[in-house]
N, CA and C atoms as an extended XYZ file, in Angstrom:
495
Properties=species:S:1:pos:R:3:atomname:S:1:resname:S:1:resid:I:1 pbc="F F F"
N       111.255       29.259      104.363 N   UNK     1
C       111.718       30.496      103.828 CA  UNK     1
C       110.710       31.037      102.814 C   UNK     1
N       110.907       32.532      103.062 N   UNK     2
C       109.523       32.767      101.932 CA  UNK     2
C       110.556       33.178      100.827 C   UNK     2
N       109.467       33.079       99.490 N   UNK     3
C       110.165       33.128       98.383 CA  UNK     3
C       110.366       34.332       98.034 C   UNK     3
N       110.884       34.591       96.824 N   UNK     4
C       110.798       36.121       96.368 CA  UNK     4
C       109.842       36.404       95.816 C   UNK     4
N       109.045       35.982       95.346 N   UNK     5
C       107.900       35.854       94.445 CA  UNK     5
C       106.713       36.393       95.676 C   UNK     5
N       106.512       35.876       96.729 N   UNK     6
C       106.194       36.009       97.559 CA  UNK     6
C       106.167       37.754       98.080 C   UNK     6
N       107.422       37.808       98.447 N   UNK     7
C       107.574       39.350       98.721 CA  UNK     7
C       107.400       40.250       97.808 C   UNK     7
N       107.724       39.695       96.336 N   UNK     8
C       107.244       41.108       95.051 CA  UNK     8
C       105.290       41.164       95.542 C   UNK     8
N       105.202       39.947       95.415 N   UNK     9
C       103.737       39.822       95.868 CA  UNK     9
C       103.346       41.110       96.836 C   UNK     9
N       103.025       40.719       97.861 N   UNK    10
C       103.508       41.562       99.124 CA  UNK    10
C       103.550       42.962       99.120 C   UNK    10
N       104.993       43.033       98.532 N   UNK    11
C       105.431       44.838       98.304 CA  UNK    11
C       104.057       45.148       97.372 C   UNK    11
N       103.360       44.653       96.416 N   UNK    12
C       103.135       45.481       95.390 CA  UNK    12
C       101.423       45.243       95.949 C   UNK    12
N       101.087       44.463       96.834 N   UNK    13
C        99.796       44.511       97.859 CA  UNK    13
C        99.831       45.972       98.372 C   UNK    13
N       100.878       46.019       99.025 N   UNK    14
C       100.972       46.729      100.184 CA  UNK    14
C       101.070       48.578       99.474 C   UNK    14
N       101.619       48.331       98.307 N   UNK    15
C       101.600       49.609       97.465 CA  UNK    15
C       100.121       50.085       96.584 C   UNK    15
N        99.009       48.707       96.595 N   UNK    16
C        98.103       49.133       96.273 CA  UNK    16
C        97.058       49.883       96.897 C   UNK    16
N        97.492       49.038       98.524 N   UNK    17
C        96.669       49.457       99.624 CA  UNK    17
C        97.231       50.695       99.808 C   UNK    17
N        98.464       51.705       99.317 N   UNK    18
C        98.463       52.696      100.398 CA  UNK    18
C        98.369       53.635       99.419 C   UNK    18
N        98.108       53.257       97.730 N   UNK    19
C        97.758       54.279       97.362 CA  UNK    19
C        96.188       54.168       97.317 C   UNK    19
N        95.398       53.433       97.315 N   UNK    20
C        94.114       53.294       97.889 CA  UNK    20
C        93.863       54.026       98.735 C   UNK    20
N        94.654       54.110      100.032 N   UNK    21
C        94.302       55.084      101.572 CA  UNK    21
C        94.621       56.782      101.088 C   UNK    21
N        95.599       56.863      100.073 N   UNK    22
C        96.123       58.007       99.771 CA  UNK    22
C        95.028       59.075       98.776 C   UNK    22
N        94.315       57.910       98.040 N   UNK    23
C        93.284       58.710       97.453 CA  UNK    23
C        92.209       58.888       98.576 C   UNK    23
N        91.624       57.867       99.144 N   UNK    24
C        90.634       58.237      100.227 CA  UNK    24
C        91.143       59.421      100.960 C   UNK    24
N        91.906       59.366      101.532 N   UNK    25
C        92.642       60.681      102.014 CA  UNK    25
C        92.640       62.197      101.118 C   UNK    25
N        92.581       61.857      100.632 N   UNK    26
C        92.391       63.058       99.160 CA  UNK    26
C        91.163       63.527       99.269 C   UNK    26
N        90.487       62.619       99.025 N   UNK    27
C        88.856       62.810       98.533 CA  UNK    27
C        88.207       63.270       99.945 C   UNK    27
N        88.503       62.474      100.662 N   UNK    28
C        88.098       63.340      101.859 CA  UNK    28
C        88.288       64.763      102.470 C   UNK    28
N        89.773       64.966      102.051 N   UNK    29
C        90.276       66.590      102.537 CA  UNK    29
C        89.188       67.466      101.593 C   UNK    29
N        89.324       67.237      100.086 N   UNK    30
C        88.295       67.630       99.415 CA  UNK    30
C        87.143       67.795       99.596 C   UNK    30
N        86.545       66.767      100.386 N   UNK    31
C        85.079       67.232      100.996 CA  UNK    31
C        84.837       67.988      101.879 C   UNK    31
N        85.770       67.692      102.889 N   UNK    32
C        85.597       68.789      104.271 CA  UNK    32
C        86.155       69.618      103.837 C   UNK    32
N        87.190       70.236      102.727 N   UNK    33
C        87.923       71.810      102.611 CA  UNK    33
C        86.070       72.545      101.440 C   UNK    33
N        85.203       71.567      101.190 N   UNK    34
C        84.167       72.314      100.539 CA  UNK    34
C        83.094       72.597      101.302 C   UNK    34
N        83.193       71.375      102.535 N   UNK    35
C        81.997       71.716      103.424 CA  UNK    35
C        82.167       72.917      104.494 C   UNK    35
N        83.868       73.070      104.620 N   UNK    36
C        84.305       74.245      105.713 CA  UNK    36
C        83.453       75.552      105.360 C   UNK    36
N        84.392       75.811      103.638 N   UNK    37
C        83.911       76.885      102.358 CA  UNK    37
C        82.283       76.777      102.807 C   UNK    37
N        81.529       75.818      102.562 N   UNK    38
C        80.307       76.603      102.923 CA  UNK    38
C        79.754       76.827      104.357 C   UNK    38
N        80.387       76.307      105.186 N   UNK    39
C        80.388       76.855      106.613 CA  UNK    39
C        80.351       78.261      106.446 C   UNK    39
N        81.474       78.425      106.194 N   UNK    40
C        82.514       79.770      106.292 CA  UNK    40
C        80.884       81.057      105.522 C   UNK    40
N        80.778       80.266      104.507 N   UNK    41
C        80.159       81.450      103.639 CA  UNK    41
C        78.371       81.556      104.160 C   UNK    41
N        77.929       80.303      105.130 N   UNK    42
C        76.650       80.776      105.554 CA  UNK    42
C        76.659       81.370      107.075 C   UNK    42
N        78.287       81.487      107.615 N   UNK    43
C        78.200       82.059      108.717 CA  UNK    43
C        78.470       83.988      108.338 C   UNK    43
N        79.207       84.081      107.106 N   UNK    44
C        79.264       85.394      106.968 CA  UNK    44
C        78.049       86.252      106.219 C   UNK    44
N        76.912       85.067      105.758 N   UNK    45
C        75.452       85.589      105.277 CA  UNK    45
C        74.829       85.930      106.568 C   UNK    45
N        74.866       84.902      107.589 N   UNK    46
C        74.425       85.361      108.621 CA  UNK    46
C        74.900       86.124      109.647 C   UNK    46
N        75.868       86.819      109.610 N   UNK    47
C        76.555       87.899      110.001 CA  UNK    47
C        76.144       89.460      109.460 C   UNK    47
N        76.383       89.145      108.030 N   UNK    48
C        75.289       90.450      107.377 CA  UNK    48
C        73.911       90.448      107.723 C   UNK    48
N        73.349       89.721      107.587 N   UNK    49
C        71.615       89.486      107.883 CA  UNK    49
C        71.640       90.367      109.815 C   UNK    49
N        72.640       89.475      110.470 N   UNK    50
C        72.225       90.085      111.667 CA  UNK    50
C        72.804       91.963      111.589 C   UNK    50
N        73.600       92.136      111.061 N   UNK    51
C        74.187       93.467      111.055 CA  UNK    51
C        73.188       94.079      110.582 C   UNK    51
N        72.248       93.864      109.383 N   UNK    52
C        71.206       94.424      108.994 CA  UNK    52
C        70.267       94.969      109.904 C   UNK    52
N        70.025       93.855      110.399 N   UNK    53
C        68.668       93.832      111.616 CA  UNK    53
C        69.130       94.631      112.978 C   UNK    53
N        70.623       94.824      113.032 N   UNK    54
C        70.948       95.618      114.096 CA  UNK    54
C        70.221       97.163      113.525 C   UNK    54
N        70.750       97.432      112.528 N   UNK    55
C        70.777       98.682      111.424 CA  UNK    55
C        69.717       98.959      111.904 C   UNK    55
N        68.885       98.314      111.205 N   UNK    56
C        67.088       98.685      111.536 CA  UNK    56
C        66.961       98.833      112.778 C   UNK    56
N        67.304       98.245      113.957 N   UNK    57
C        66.350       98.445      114.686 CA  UNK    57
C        67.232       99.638      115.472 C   UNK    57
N        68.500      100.005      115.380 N   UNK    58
C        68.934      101.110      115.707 CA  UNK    58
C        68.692      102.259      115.530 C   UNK    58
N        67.989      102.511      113.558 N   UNK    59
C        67.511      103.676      113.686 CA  UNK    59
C        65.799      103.481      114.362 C   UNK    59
N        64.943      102.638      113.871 N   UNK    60
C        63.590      102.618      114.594 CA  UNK    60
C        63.789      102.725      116.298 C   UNK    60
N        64.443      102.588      116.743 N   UNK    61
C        64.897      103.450      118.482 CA  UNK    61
C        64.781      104.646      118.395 C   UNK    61
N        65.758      104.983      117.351 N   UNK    62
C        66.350      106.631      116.932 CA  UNK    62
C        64.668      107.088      116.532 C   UNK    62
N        63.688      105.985      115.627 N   UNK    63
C        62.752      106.918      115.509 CA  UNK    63
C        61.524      107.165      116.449 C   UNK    63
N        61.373      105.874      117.078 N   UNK    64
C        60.609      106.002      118.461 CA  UNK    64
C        61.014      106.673      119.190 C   UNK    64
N        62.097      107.561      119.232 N   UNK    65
C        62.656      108.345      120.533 CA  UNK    65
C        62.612      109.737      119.984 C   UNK    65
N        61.962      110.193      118.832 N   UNK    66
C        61.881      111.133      117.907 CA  UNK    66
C        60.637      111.544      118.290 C   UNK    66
N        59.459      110.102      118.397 N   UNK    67
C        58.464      110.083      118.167 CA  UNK    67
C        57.699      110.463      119.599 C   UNK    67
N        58.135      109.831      120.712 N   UNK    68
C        58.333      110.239      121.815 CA  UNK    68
C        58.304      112.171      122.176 C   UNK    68
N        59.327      112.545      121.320 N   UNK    69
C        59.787      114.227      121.758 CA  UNK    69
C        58.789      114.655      121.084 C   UNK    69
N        58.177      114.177      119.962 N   UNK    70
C        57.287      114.976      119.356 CA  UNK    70
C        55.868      115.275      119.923 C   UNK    70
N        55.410      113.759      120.386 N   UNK    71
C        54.495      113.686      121.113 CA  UNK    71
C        54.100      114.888      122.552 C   UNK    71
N        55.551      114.442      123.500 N   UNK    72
C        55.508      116.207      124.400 CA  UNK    72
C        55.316      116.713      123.677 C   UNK    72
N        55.944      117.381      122.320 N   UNK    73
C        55.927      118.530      122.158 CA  UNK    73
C        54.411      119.164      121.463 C   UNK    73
N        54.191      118.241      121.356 N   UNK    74
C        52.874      118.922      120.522 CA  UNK    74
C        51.800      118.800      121.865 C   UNK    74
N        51.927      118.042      122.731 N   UNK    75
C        50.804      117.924      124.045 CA  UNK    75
C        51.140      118.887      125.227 C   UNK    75
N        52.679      118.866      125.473 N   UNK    76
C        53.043      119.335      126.878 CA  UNK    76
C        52.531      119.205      128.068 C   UNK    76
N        52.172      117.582      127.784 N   UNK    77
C        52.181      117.105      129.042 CA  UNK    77
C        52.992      115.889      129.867 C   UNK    77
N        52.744      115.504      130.602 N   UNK    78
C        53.785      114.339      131.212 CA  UNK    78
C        55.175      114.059      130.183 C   UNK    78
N        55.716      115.398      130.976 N   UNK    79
C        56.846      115.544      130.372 CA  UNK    79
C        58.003      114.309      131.157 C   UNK    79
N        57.898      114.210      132.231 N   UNK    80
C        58.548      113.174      133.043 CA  UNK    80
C        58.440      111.848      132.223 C   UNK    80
N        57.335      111.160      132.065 N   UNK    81
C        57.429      109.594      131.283 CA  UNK    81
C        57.664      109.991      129.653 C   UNK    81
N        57.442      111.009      128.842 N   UNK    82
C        58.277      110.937      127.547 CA  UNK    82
C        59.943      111.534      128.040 C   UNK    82
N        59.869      111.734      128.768 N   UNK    83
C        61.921      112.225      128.835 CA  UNK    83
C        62.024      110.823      129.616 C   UNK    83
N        61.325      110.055      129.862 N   UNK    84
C        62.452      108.589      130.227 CA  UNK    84
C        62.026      107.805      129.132 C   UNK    84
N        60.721      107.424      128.984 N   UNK    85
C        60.731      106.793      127.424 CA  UNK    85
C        61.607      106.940      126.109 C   UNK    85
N        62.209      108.444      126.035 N   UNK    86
C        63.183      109.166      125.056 CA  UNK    86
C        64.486      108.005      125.661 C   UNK    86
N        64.941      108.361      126.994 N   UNK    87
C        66.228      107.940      127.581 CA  UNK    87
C        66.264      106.668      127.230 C   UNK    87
N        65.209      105.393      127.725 N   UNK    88
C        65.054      104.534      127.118 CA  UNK    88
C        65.268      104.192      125.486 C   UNK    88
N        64.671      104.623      124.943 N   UNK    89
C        64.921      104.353      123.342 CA  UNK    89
C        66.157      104.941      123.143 C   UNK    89
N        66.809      105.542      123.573 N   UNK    90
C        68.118      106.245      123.527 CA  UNK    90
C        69.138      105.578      123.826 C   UNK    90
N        69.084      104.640      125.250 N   UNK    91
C        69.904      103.611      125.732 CA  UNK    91
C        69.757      102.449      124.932 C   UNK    91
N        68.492      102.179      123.796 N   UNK    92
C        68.641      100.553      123.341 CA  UNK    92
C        68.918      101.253      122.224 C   UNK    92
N        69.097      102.278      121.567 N   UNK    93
C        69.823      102.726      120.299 CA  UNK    93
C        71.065      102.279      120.194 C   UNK    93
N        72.014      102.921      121.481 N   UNK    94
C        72.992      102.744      122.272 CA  UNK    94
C        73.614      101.246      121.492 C   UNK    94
N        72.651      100.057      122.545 N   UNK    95
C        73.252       99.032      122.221 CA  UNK    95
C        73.207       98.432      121.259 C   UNK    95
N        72.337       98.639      120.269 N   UNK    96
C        71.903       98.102      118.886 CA  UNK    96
C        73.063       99.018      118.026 C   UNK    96
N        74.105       99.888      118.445 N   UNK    97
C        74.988      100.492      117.615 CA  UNK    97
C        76.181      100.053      118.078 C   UNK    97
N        76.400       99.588      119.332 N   UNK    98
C        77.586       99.003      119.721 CA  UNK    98
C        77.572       97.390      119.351 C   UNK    98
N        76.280       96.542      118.326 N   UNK    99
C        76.286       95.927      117.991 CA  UNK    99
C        76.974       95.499      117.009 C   UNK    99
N        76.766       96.865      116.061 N   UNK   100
C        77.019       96.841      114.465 CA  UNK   100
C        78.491       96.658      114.204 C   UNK   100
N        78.619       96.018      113.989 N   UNK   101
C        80.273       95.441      113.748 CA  UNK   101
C        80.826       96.250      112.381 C   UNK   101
N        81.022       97.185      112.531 N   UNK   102
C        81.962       98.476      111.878 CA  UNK   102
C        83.161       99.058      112.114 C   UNK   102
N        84.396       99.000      111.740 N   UNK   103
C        85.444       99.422      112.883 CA  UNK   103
C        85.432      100.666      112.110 C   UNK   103
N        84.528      100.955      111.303 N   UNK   104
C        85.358      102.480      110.495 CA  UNK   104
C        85.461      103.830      111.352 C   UNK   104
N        86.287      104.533      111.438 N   UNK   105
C        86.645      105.617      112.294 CA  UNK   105
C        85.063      106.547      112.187 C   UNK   105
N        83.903      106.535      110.859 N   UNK   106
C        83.238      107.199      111.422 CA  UNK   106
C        82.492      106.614      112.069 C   UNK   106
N        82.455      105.212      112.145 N   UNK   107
C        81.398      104.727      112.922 CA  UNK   107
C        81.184      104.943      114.452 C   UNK   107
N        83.018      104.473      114.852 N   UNK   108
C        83.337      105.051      116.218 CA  UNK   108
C        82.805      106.393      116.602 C   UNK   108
N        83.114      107.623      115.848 N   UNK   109
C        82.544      108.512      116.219 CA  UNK   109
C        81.004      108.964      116.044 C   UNK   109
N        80.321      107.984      115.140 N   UNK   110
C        78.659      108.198      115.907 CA  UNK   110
C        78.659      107.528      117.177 C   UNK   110
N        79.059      106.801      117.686 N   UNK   111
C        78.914      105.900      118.405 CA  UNK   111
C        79.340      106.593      119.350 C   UNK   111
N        80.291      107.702      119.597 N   UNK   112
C        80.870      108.248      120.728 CA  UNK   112
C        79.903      109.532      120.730 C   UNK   112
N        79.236      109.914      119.875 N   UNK   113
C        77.734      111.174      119.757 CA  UNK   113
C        76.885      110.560      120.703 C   UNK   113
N        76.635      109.416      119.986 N   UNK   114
C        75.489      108.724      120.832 CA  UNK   114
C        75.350      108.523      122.117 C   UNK   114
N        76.750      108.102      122.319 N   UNK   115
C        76.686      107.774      123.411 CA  UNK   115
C        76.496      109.104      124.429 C   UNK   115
N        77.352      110.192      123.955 N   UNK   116
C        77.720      111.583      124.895 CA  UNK   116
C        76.166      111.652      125.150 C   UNK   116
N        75.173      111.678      124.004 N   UNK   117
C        73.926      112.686      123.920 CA  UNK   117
C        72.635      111.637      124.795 C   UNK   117
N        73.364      110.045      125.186 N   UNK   118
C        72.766      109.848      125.873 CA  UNK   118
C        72.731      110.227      127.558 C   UNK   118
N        74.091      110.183      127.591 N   UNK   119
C        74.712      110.941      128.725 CA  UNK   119
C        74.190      112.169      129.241 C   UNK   119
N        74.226      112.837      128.403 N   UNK   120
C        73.439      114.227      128.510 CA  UNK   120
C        72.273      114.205      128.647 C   UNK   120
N        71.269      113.245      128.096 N   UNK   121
C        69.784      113.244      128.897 CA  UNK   121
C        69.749      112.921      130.498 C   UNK   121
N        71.101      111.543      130.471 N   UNK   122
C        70.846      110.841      132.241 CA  UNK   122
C        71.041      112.048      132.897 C   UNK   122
N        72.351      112.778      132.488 N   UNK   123
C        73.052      113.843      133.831 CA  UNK   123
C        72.376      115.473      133.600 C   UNK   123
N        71.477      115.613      132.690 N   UNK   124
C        71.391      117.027      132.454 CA  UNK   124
C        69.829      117.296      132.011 C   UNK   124
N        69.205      116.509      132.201 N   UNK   125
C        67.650      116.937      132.236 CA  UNK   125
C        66.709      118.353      131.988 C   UNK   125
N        67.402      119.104      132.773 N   UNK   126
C        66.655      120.283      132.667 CA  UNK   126
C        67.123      121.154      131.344 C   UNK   126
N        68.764      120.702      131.217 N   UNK   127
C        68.971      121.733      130.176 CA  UNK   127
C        68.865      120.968      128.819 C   UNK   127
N        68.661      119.481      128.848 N   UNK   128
C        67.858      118.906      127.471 CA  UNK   128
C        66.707      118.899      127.150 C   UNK   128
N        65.670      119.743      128.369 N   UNK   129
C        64.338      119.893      128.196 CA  UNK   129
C        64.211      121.451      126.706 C   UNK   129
N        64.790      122.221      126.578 N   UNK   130
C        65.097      123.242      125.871 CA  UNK   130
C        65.459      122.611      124.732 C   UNK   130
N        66.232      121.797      124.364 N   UNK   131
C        67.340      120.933      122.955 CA  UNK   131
C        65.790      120.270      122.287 C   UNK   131
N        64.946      120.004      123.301 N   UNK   132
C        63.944      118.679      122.735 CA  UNK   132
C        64.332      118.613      121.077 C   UNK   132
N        63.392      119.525      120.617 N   UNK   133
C        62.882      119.822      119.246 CA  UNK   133
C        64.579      119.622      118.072 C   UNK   133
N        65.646      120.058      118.769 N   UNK   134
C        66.802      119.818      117.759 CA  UNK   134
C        67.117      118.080      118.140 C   UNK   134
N        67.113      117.466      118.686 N   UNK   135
C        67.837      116.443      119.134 CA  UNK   135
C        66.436      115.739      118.215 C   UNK   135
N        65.317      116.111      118.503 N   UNK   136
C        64.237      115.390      117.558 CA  UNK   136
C        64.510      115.100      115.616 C   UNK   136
N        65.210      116.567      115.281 N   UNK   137
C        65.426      116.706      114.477 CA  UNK   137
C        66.272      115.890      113.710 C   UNK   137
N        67.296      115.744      114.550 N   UNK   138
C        68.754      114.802      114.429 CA  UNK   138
C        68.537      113.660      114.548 C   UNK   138
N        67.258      113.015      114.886 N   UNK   139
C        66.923      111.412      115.455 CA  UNK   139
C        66.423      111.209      113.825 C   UNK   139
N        65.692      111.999      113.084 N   UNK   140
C        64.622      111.753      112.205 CA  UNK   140
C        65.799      112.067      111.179 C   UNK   140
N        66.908      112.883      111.306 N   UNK   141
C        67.690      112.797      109.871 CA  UNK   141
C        68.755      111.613      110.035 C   UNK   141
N        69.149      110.953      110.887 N   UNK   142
C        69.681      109.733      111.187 CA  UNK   142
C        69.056      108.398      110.690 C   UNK   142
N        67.987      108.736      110.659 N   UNK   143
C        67.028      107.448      110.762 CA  UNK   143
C        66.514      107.489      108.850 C   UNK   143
N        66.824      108.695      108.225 N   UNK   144
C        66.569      109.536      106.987 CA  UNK   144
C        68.336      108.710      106.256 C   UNK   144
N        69.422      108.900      106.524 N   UNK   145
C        70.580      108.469      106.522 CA  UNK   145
C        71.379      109.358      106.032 C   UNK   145
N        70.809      110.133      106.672 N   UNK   146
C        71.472      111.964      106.246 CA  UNK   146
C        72.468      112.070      107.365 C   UNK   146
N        74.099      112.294      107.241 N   UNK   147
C        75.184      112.111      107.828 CA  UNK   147
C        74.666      113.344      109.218 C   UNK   147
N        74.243      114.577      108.608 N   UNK   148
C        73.871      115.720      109.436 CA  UNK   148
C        73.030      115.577      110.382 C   UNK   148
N        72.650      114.073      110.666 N   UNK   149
C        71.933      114.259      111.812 CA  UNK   149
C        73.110      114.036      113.118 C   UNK   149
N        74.075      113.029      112.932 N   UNK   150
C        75.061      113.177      113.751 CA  UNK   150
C        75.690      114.446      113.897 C   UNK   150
N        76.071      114.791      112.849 N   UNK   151
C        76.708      116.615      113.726 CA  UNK   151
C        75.818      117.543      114.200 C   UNK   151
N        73.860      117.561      114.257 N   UNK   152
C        73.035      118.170      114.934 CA  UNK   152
C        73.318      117.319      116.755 C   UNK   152
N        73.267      116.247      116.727 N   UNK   153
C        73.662      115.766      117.777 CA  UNK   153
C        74.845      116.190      118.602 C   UNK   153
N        75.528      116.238      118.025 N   UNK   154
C        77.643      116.697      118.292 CA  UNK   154
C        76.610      117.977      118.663 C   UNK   154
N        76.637      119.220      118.117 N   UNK   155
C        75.697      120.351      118.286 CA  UNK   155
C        75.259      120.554      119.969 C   UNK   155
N        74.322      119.649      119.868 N   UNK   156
C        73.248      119.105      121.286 CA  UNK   156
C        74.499      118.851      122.310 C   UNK   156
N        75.151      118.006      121.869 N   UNK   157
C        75.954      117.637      123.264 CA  UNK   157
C        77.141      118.737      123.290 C   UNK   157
N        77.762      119.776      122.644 N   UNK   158
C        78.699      120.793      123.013 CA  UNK   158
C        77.639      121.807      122.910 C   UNK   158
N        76.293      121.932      123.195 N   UNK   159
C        75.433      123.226      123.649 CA  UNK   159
C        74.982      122.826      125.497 C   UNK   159
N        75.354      121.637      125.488 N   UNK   160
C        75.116      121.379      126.928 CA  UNK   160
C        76.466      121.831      127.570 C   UNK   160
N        76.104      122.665      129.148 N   UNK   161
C        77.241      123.362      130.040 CA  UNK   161
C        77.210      121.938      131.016 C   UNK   161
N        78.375      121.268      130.569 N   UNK   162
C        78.572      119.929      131.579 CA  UNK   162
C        78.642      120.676      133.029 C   UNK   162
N        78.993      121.807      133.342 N   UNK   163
C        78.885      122.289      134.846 CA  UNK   163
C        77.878      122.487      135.364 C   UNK   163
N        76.827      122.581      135.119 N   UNK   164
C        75.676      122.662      135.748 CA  UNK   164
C        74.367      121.482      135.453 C   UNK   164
N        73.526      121.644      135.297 N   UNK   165
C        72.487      120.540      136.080 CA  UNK   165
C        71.376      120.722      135.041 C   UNK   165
């Protein structure tokens, strides 16, 4: 038979060991709830950093595609490879803005400019050959961070007659 002495023994083992496990348990949640915290906080540095780099290279599209119209315009020649080079820098503007993780209502609506006024180069060519010089304008005050280059754009795309060609 075991004694009592025995079992106080025992119980008060068994109470050292589990507050022993109870602090390890502690100390540990503590480490991983600090290592999460800096998870957490170098994934949202690098979230800004990339949003940045979207930024930039969205307007440098906007300004290579500026740079592009200017070029026709001051040469007037091979108007065909600067109006797809434009379309081009126009389409990776495009996606470098559907990058930018913004839900703000104006963002949506540059984003729905952009998009129209790219539209309007694919489907309407001849009558964005005339716009060149304003749509140039609107690339370079965008890229400036002057709000008015989006409503010169809005402009561009309700001066285009979607009925014709």
């Amino acid at each position: 038979m075991i004694s009592k002495a025995k079992v106080k023994w025992w119980k008060v083992n068994q109470e050292k060991i589990m507050k022993r496990k109870m602090i390890t348990a502690i100390i540990w949640s503590i480490i991983l709830l600090i290592a999460l915290l800096v998870f957490i906080g170098l994934y949202v540095d690098k979230s800004k950093e990339n949003e940045d780099k979207f930024k930039t290279q969205y307007k440098n599209c906007l300004a290579d595609a500026a740079e592009e119209i200017d070029t026709y315009l001051d040469r007037q020649i091979d108007y065909e490879m600067h109006y797809n080079m434009v379309i081009s820098e126009l389409g990776s503007a495009r996606s470098f803005l559907f990058l930018i993780d913004d839900d703000s209502e104006k963002m949506t609506e540059n984003q729905k400019t952009v998009n129209e006024l790219h539209y309007c180069f694919v489907k309407y060519p001849q009558q964005m050959k005339s716009k060149l010089a304003e749509v140039s304008q609107a690339f370079k005050d965008v890229y400036d961070n002057l709000d008015k280059g989006y409503d010169e754009m809005q402009a561009v795309v309700d001066s285009v007659d979607k009925m014709g060609n």
